[in-house]
N, C-alpha and C positions, 0 to 999 in steps of 0.2 A: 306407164303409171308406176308410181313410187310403191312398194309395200308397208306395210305397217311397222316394218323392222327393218332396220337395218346392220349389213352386217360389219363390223370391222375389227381384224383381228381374233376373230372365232365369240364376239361377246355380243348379246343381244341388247338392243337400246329399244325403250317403248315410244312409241311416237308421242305428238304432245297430245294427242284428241284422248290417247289411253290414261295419257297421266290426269287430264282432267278430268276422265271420267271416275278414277281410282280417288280421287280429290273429294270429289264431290260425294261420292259414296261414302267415306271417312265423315264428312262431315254431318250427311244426312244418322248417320248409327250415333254421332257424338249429343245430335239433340233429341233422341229418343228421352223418354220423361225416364226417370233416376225410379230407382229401387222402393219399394213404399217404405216409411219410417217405420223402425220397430218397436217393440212396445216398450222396450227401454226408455227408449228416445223421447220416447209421448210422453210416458213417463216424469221424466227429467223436464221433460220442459212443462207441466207443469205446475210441478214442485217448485221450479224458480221463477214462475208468474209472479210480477207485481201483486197479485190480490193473494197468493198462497203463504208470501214471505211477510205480509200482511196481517193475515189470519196467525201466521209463528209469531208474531210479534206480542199479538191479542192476549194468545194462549201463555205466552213466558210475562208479560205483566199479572197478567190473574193469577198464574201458579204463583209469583214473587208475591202479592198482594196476600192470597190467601195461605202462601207458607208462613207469613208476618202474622196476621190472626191465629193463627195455630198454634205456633207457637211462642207467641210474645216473648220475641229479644228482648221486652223490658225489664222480663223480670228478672233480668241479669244486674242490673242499676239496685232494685229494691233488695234483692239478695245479696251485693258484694259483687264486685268484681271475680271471676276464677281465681283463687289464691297460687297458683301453679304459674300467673305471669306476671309479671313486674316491670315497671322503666320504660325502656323504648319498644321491649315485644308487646307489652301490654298497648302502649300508644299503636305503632303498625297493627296490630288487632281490631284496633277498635277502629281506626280510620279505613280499614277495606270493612266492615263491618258498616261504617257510617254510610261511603259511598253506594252499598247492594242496601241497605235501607232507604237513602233517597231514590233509588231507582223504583222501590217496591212501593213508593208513596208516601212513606214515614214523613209527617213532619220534620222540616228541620230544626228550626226551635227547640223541638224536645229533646236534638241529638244534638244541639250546641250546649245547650243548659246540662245535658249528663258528660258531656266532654270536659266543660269546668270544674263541676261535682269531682269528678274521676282525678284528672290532672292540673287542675289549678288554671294559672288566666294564658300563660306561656306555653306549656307543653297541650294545654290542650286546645291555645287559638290553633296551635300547629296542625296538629290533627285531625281537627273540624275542618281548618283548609283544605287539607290535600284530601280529606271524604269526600270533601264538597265539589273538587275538582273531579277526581275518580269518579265518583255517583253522574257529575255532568257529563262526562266523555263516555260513559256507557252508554249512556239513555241516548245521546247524541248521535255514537256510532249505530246504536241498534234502531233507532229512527231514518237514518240515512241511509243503510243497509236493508233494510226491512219495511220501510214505513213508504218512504217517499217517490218512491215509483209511482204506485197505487193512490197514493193522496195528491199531490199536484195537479193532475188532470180535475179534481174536484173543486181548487180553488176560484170558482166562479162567482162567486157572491163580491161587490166590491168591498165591504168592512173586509173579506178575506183575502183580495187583492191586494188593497192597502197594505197589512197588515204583511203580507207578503214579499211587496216591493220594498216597503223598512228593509226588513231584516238583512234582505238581497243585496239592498244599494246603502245603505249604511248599517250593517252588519256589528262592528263596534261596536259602537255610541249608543245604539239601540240595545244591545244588550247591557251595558254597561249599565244604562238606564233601571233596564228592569231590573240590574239585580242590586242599586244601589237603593230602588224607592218597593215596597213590599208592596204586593195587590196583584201582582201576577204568580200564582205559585210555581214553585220548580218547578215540579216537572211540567207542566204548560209549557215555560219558555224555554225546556230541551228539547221537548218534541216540536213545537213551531219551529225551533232555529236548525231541527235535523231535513225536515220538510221543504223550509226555505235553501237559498242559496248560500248561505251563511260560510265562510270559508273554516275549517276546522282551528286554526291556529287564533283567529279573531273572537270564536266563541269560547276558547280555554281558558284567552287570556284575559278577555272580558269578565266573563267569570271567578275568575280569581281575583281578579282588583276590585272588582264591584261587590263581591260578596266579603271582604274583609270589615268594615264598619259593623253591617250588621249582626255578623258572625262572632266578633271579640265583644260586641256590645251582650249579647247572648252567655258566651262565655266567660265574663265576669261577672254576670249573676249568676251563672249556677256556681262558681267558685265561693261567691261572697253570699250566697243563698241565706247559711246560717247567721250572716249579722243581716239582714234587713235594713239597718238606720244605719249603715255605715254608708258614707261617703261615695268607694266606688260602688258600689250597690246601687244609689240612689243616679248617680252620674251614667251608668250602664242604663236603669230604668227609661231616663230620658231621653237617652241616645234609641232607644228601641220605638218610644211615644212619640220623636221628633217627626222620623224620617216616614213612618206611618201617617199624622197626620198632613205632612207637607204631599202626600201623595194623594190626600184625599181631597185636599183642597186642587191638586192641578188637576184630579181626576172631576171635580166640580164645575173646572171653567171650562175644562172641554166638551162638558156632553153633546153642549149643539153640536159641534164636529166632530162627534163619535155618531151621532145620530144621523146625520146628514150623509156619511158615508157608507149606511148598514144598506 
């Protein structure tokens, strides 16, 4: 009968029954259950729950909403602008200004209308744009980041499903839409489009081109405010009454199939 070892050259070899059984023993201690988690861990994980990053979201629109009531930015407009800025600082001022106001709720109307007032129809279409872009891409990112975990799994209802697949599978067009006909406010259609599948480069630049008409129409009345009967005054007014009522009217021919899909 063979030994369990053998010898050659003074050096010990295991036979293979030992090596299997050293095998298996390794293997049995490797699935032993893992260390309990610690309270760090528990911790962290659920601070970065879908519903807690949620809850952060909740709590930084209220603080924004209610730091806006407290202190009314507006009455920056009715008192003068800081006399301490001028030009282009004053324009870059006021358009990160404009964008953490549309985040906080502010109508836009009221911050195209003081963008004119402020800087006239040129330096301050500019302005109101790139506010309007900034303000969208916050809201967008802090929807996407915070919101949309947590909200997705909710959209069960079909009016939410619809409204869902839009944005998803024609992402463009669909915002383009809302932002060239009035009836959906901002921020509604940054948080649906952060929710949705919406691609980030499709929703920027949607938003930019769609919101130009409405935005310069905005900002040549507030430039041209103090003549009332002048011309572009009256040509801005219409552009703002056009594109409102054509939306009320498409928003009329649709109810059966707005109804029929709730």
């Amino acid at each position: 009968m063979l030994d369990a070892t053998t010898r050659s050259g003074g050096t010990a070899t295991a036979s293979p029954r030992a090596t299997a059984t050293e095998l298996a023993v390794a293997a049995e201690l490797a699935t032993v259950a893992p260390a309990p988690v610690g309270l760090t861990a528990r911790c962290t994980r659920v601070l970065l729950s879908p519903w807690s990053r949620l809850s952060l979201l909740i709590a930084l629109l209220a603080g924004a909403a209610s730091a806006v009531l407290l202190f009314e930015p507006q009455r920056l407009l009715a008192d003068g602008w800081p006399p301490q800025l001028g030009g282009a600082a004053a324009a870059v001022v006021f358009g990160v200004a404009y964008g953490l106001c549309t985040v906080a709720f502010v109508p836009r109307p009221l911050l195209n209308l003081a963008a004119g007032a402020l800087f006239g129809s040129q330096l301050g279409l500019g302005t109101a744009l790139a506010g309007t872009v900034l303000g969208a891409g916050v809201a967008f990112g802090l929807g996407r980041i915070l919101g949309q975990d947590a909200l997705r799994p909710l959209l069960r209802g079909r009016w939410l499903k619809a409204a869902d697949g839009q944005l998803s599978r024609h992402g463009f067009r669909s915002m383009l839409a809302a932002r060239l006909f009035p009836g959906v406010p901002f921020w509604a259609a940054n948080y649906c489009a952060a929710v949705s599948r919406m691609s980030t480069v499709s929703f920027l630049v949607a938003t930019a081109l769609g919101s130009i008409p409405n935005t310069a129409a905005y900002v040549v009345a507030g430039a041209r405010a103090s003549a009332p009967t002048s011309p572009a005054f009256l040509i801005a007014m219409a552009c703002i009454a056009l594109p409102a009522l054509v939306g009320a009217v498409v928003a009329w021919r649709k109810r059966h199939h707005l109804r029929g899909i709730r």
